[in-house]
C-alpha positions as CSV (number, residue, x, y, z in Angstrom):
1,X,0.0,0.0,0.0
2,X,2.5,2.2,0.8
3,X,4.8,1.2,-2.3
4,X,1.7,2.1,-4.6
5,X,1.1,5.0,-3.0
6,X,5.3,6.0,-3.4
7,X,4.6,5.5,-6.7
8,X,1.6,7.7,-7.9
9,X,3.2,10.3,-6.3
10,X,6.0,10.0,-8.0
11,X,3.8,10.0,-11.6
12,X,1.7,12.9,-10.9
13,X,5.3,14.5,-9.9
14,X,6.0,13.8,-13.4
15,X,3.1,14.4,-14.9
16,X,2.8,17.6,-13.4
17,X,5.9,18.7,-14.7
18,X,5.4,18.7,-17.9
19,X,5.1,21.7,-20.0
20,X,1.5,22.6,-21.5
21,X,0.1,20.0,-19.5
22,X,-3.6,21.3,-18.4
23,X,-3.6,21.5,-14.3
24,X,-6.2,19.2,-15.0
25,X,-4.7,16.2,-16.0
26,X,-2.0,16.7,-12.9
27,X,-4.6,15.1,-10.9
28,X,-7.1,12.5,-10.8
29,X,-11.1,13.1,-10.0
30,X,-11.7,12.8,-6.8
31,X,-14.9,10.5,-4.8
32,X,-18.0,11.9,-6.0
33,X,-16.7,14.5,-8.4
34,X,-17.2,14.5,-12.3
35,X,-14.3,13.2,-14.3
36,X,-12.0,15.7,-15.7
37,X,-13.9,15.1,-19.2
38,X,-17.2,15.6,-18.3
39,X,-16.0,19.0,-16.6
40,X,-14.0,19.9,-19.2
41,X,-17.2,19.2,-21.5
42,X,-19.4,21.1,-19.6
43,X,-17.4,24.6,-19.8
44,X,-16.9,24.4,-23.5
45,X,-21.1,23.9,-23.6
46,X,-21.4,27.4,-21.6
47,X,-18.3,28.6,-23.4
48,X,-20.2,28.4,-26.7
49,X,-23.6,29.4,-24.9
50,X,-22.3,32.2,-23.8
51,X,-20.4,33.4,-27.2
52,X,-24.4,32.8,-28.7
53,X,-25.7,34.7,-26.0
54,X,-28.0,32.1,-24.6
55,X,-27.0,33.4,-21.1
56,X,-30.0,31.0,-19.9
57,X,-28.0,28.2,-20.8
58,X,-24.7,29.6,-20.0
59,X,-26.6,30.4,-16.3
60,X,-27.8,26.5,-16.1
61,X,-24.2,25.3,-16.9
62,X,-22.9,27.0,-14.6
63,X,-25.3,25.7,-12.0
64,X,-24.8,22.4,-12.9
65,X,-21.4,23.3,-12.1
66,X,-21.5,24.1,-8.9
67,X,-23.5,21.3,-8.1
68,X,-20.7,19.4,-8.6
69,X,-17.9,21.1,-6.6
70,X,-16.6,23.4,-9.4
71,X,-16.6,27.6,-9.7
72,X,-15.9,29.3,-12.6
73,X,-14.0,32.3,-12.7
74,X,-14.7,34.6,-16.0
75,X,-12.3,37.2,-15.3
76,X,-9.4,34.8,-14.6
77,X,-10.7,32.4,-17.2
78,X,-9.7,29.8,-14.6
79,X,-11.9,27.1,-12.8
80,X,-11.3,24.8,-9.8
81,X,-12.9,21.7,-8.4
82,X,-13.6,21.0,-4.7
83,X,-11.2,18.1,-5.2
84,X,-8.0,20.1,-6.1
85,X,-8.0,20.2,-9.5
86,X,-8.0,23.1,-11.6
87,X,-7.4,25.2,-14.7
88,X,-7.7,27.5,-17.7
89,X,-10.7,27.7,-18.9
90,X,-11.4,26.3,-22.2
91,X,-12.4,27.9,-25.3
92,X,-15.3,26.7,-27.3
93,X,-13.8,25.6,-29.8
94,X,-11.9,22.8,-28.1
95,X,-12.7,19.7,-29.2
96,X,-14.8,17.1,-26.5
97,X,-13.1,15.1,-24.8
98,X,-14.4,11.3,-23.6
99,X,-16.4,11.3,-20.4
C-alpha cells in the first residue's frame, strides 16, 4: 500500500511537470466529483452558450457546475474543483473530450 502510493506520487510529480500539460490532468477526480472530461465538457457547452448569447443556458451550466464542486471564474478564465483540480478555462472551440 504504501509502495503504490510512493509510486503515484512519483507519476503525478511527473506528470505535473510537464510543460502545457492542463492542471487538470496533474490530478485524478476525486470520490463523488465528475471526471475531468465531463467537466471539461461542460465549460466548452457554456463557453459556446455564452459566445451565442444564450445566457439561460450559460446560467444553467454553470449551476450544474457548482453542483458538482466546481466555480468558474470569468475574469481569470480559470476554474477549480472541490477536489483540487483546476485550470484555464477552455475555449469553445476545443474539441470534446471522452467522459
Amino acid at each position: 500500500d504504501a509502495l503504490v502510493q510512493y509510486y503515484a506520487a512519483a507519476v503525478q510529480q511527473q506528470v505535473a511537470a510537464v510543460p502545457g500539460l492542463p492542471a487538470a490532468v496533474s490530478q485524478p477526480a476525486g470520490p463523488g466529483t465528475p471526471s475531468t472530461g465531463w467537466l471539461t465538457n461542460r465549460l466548452v457547452e457554456r463557453e459556446k452558450a455564452r459566445i451565442e448569447k444564450n445566457f439561460a443556458e450559460a446560467d444553467r451550466l454553470r449551476q450544474l457546475l457548482r453542483q458538482n464542486g466546481v466555480e468558474v471564474d470569468d475574469r481569470e478564465r480559470t476554474w477549480s474543483c472541490r477536489d483540487g483540480r483546476k485550470g484555464a478555462r477552455p475555449n469553445h472551440n476545443d474539441p470534446p473530450e471522452p467522459e
